[in-house]
N, C-alpha and C positions, 0 to 999 in steps of 0.2 A: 177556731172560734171558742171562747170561753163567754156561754150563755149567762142568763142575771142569775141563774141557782148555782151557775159554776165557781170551782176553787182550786187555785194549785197554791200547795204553801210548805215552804223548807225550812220553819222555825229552829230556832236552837231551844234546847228544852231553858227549863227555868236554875236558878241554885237554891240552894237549899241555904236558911237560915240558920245562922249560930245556937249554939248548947245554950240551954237555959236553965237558971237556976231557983228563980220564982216566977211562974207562968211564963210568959213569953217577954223575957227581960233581956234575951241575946247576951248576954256575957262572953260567948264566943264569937267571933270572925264567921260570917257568912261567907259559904262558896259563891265562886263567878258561874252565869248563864253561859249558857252553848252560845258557838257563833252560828249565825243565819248560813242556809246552805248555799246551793247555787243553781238558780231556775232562767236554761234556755230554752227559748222557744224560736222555733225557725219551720219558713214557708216558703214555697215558690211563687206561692199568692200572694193570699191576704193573710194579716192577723187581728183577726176583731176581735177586739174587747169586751164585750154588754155590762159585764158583773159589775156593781160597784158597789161602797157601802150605802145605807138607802137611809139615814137618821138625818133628821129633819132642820138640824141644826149642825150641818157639816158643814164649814165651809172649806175654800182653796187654799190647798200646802199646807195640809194640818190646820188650817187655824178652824179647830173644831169648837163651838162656843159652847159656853159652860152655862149652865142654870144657876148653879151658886158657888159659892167658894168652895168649897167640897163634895158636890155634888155630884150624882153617879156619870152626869157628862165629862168628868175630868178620863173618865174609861175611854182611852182613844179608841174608838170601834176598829175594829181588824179588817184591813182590807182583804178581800176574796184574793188577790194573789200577790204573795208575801215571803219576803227570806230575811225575817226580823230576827235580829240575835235574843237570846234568852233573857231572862231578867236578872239579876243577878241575887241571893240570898237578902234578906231583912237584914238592918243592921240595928246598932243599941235600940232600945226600949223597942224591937218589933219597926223600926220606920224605915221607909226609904226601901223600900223592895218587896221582891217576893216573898208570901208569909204562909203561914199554915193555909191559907183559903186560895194561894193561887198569885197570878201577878196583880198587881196593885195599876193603880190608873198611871197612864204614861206619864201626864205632868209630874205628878207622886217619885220620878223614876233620878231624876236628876240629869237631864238630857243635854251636854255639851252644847253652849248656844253656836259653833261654829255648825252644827249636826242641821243645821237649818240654812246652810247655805246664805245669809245673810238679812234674811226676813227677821225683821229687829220689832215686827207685828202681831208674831206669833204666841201665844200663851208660853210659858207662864210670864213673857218680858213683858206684856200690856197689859190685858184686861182680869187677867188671872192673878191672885197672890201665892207668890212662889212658896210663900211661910203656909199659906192656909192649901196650896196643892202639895206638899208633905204632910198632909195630915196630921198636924200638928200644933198643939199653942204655943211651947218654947221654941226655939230660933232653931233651921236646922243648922246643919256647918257651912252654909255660906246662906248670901242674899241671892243669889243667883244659879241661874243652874248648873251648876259648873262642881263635878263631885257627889256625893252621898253621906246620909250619915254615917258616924262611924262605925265601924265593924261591918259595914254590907257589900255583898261580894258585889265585882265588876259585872257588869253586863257585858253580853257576847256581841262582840262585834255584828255587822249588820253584812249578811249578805250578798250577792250580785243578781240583777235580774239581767238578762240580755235579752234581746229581739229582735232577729236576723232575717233581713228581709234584703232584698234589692233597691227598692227607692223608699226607706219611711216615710216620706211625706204622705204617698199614697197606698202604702200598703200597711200600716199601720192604724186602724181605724178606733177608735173609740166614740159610736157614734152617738150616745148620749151625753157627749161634750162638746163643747163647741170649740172651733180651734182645727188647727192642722199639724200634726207630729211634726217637732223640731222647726213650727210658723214660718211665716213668710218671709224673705230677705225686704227690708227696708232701704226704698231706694235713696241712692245718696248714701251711705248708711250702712258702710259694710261689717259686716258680722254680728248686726244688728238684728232681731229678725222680731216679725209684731203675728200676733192671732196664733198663738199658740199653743194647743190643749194641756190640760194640766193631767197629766195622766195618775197624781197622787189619789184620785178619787176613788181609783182601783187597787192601788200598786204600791208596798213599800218594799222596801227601799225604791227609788224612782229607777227605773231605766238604763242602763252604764249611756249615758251621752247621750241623754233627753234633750238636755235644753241646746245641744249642739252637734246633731247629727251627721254635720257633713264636717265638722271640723277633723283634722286627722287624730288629734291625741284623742276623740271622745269616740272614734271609733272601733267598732268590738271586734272582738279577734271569731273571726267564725271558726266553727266546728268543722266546716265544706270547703275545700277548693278542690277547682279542676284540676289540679297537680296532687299525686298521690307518690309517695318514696315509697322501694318497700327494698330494704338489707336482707341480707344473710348473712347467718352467725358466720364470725369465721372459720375458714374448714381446712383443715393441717392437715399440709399433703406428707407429712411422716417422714419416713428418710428414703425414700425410696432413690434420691439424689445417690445414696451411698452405696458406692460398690461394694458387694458382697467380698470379703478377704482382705481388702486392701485399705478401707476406709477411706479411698478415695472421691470427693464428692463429683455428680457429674451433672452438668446444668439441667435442670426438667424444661422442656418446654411444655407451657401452657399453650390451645391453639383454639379457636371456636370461630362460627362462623354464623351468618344469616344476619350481620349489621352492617352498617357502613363504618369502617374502623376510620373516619376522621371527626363522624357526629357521636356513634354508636348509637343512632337511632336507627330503627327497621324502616327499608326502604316498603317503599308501594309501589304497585301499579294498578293503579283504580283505585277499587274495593278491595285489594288484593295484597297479600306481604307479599315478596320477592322471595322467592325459595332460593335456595342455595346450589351452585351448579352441582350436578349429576356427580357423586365418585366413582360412578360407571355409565359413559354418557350411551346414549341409546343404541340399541345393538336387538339387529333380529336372530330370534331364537334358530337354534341348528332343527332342521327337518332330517338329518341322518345321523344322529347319534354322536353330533361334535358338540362343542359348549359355545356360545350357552344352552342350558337345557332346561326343561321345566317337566315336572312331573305333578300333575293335575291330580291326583289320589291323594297323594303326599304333600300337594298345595307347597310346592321348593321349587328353587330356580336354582340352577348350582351353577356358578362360573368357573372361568379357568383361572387359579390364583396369584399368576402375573397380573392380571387386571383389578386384584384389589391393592391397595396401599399397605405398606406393613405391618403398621399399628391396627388395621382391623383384621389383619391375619392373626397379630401377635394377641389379641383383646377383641375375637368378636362379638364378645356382647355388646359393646359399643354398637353393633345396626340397631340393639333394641329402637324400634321408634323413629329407625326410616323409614322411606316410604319405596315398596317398588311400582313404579309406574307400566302399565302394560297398554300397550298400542299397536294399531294398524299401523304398518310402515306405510299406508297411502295418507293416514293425518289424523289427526286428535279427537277425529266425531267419537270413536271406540275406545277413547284413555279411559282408562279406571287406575284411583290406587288402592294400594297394598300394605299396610303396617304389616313393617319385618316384626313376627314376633318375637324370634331368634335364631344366629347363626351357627354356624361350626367354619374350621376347616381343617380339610387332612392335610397335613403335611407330606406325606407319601406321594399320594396323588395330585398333589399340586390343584386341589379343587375347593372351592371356596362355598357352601350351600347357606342360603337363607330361607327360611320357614315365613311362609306370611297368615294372616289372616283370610279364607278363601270368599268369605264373604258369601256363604252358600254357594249356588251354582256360579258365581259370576268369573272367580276366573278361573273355571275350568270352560266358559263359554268362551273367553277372551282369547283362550288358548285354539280353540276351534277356526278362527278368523285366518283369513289365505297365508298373510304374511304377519304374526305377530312377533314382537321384539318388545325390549324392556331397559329402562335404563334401573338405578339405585340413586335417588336423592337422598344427603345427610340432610338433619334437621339436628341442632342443637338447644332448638325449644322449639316449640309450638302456639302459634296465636290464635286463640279461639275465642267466638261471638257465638252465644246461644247455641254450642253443638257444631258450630260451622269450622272447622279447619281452616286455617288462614284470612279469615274474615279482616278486616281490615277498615272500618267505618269512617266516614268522612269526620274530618277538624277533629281527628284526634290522632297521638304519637306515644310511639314505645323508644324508652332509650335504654340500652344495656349497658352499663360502666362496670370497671375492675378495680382493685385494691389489691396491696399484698403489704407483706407483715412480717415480723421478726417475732419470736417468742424474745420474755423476758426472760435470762438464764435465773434469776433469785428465783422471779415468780412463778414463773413457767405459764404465764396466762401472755397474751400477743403484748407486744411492748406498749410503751404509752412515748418513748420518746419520738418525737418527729421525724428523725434520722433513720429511723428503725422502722418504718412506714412508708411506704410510698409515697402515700398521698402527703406526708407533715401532718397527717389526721385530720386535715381539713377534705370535711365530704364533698366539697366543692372542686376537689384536685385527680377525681377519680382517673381513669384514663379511658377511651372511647378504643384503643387498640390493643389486646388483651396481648400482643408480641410486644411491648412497654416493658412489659413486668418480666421479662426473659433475659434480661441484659445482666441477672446477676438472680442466683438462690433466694429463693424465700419459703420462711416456714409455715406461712400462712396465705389464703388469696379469699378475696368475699366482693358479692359483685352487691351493684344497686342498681337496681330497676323505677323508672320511671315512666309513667302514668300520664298523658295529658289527655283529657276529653274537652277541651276549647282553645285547640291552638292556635285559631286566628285571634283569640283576644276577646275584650268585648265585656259586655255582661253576661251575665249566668244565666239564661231564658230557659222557656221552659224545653224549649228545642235542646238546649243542652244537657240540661237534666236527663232528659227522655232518651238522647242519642245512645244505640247499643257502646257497651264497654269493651274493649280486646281486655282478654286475660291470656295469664298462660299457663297452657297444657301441663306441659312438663319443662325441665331444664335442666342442662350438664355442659359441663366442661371438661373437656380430653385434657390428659398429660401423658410427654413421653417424659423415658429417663430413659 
């Protein structure tokens, strides 16, 4: 709500007038005004208007009336919210611009009669004299307004206001005007539309697609949609491809997991992401000293290291940010998890340990239960709402895509030719099965993550706005060589 004392306004400054040689005779070329800046305003409500200018002789679309021919009404009053370009410098003998005291009155200004939208009623074409709104008795350089005198800087272009609502009809209000934002459809009569408010009362530059709000070209491009991209820089995976001695290259595989590789969106069940199967599915703990085993002091679960996979033998830091799960073997009333904080293993002993979090007393209580057992879920990100792990809120979706990339040998920065890219550099070619990109070396791979919070569609309500967000945790990708 912008009240009657309120103002939002992104002017372009003014220019400066030309070198003078006897008082204010401009001998030089005036600089050009600033251009108008850019004022959006957006709501999931309303947007009321009150301010407006309050001179008693305003009337509709600029046509502001004048007391006399050069009269201080030719000073177009400043609407309270405004992204007017600047004026641009005075030209010969001081006319036609901005001067030592400031901007000069609008008509005064030389205003492009297309700048009016085709109001052929507005000053200076009618009631006004275009000679005497130059303030002037000799002729300026045209009869019309069209240009300035000579030597006076251009003025700054005008502007954008935007105003982002869901239906302007009714969430757009200017209630001290009469009229409905973007008027009524005229029936019989289409694209025609009657009772319209003129919202210039308040506002210059008008509105982007005032007088046609639902048509598509006058539609503004919002700062908001429920669909959010978000990349990652490209990330060189180095030569790791390359055999040590032989310069042999050898394929890396890429491998990840917690998507459905045909969407590469994260599956649900409920409220819930779909966790990734176990890489050690559930297994009760040894009571005499075989593996698995846990030690409660030391807050470790150590297994036997035939039961982890190689690549977490070869690279266990990779559990960072599993989870171990500990449970009654009678059912899940007793599950708690565990973030692995980090692992080892000995190769000697063929034993595999992970370190978790103990969470105070809770799993050294869990360890205390008749029959407990434990499995190890990978997690290769993590979907979090407000602190909640795996939260997963209705009418919205997470998509994970892949890319990969060839360095330019000149530039040494990722190529730009299409050939050299998986996708052809089109982001729309991403892939949903990160085993795509395995079919041949690449010196580059960068993923894109995709955000929906209304994926039924629809309008934007305020249920939608308000619905919790998934983010995420954290994120990685394995590779072997």
């Amino acid at each position: 709500r912008i009240t009657p004392s309120g103002s939002i306004t992104a002017d372009g400054g003014t220019g400066g007038g030309g070198e003078n040689v006897t008082f204010f005779d401009r001998v030089g070329g005036g600089s050009g005004g600033g251009s108008g800046g850019h004022i959006v305003i957006a709501s999931s409500a309303n947007i009321i208007i009150e301010a407006e200018i309050n001179d008693s002789v305003v009337g509709p679309f600029y046509s502001d009336a004048s007391v006399n021919a050069i009269g201080a009404a030719f000073i177009h009053q400043k609407r309270p919210l405004r992204a007017l370009g600047g004026q641009g410098g005075a030209g010969r003998e001081d006319f036609c611009g901005a001067s030592a005291t400031g901007e000069r009155g609008w008509a005064a200004d030389a205003i492009p009669f297309e700048a009016f939208e085709g109001n052929s009623s507005i000053p200076p074409q009618n009631v006004q004299s275009w000679l005497a709104a130059c303030n002037r008795v000799a002729p300026c350089s045209t009869t019309t307004p069209e240009g300035t005198t000579p030597g006076a800087g251009g003025d700054g272009g005008p502007g954008i206001i935007q105003l982002h609502v869901s239906d302007p009809g009714t969430q757009i209000q200017f209630p001290n005007q009469p009229g409905v934002y973007g008027g009524e459809p005229v029936p019989g009569d289409p694209g025609q539309v009657t009772n319209s408010v003129d919202p210039t009362f308040s506002m210059v530059p008008p509105p982007l697609g005032w007088r046609a709000p639902t048509v598509p070209v006058d539609r503004m491009i919002s700062f908001f949609n429920t669909r959010s991209d978000a990349f990652s820089d490209w990330i060189p995976l180095g030569l790791a491809r390359t055999n040590p001695g032989t310069l042999v290259d050898e394929q890396v595989q890429l491998f990840f997991q917690g998507t459905d590789p045909t969407t590469g969106e994260v599956p649900r069940d409920g409220l819930s992401a779909v966790e990734p199967s176990p890489v050690v599915p559930f297994t009760l703990l040894s009571q005499s000293g075989g593996l698995p085993s846990a030690s409660a002091s030391a807050a470790t679960v150590t297994f036997d290291g035939a039961s982890i996979d190689a690549i977490y033998r070869a690279n266990p830091a990779l559990m960072a940010e599993f989870v171990l799960r500990v449970r009654d073997d009678g059912g899940t009333a007793n599950s708690q998890d565990f973030p692995v904080l980090g692992a080892s293993y000995d190769a000697v002993a063929d034993t595999f340990t992970v370190t978790v979090d103990p969470r105070g007393d809770v799993f050294r209580g869990l360890l205390d239960l008749s029959a407990p057992g434990v499995e190890l879920v990978p997690f290769f990100f993590r979907l979090v709402v407000d602190g909640m792990n795996d939260a997963y809120p209705p009418n919205t979706s997470v998509r994970i895509l892949f890319d990969a990339a060839n360095l330019d040998p000149t530039t040494g920065q990722p190529s730009t030719d299409p050939g050299e890219v998986f996708s052809g550099g089109d982001v729309t070619n991403f892939t949903a099965d990160i085993m795509d990109l395995n079919a041949q070396n690449w010196d580059l791979f960068r993923v894109k993550i995709e955000f929906d919070i209304n994926v039924g569609g629809g309008p934007i309500t305020q249920d939608v706005l308000t619905n919790p967000r998934p983010a995420l945790k954290f994120f990685r990708v394995p590779f072997t060589f």
